[in-house]
N, C-alpha and C positions, 0 to 999 in steps of 0.2 A: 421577501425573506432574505435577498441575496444582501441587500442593501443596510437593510438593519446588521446581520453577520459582520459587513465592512465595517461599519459604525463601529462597533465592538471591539472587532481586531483594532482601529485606530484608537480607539480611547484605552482599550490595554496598552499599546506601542507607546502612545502619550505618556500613560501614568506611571507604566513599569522605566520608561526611559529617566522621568524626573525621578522616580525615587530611586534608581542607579546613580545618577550624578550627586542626588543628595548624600545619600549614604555613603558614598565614594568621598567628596566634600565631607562631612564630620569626620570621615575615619583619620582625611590627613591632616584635620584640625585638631583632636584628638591626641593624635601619634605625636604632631608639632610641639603641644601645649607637654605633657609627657616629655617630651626630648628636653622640652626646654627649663622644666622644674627638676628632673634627676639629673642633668647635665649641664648647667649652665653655661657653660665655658665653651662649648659648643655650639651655643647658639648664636644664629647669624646674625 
């Protein structure tokens, strides 16, 4: 029982870690694309 529980928690830590970075990742691709069509001139 303990074993499978671990399983668990590591496949949450896995799933929830990737969809943090993904989400994180689109937001500043996002916000980039955004910065860069209302402000061109600004952009890098």
């Amino acid at each position: 029982m303990a074993g499978q529980w671990a399983l668990n928690m590591l496949l949450v830590a896995i799933i929830g870690f990737g969809t943090c970075l993904g989400g994180g990742a689109l937001m500043e691709r996002i916000t980039q694309d955004n910065r860069n069509m209302f402000a061109p001139e600004q952009a890098p």
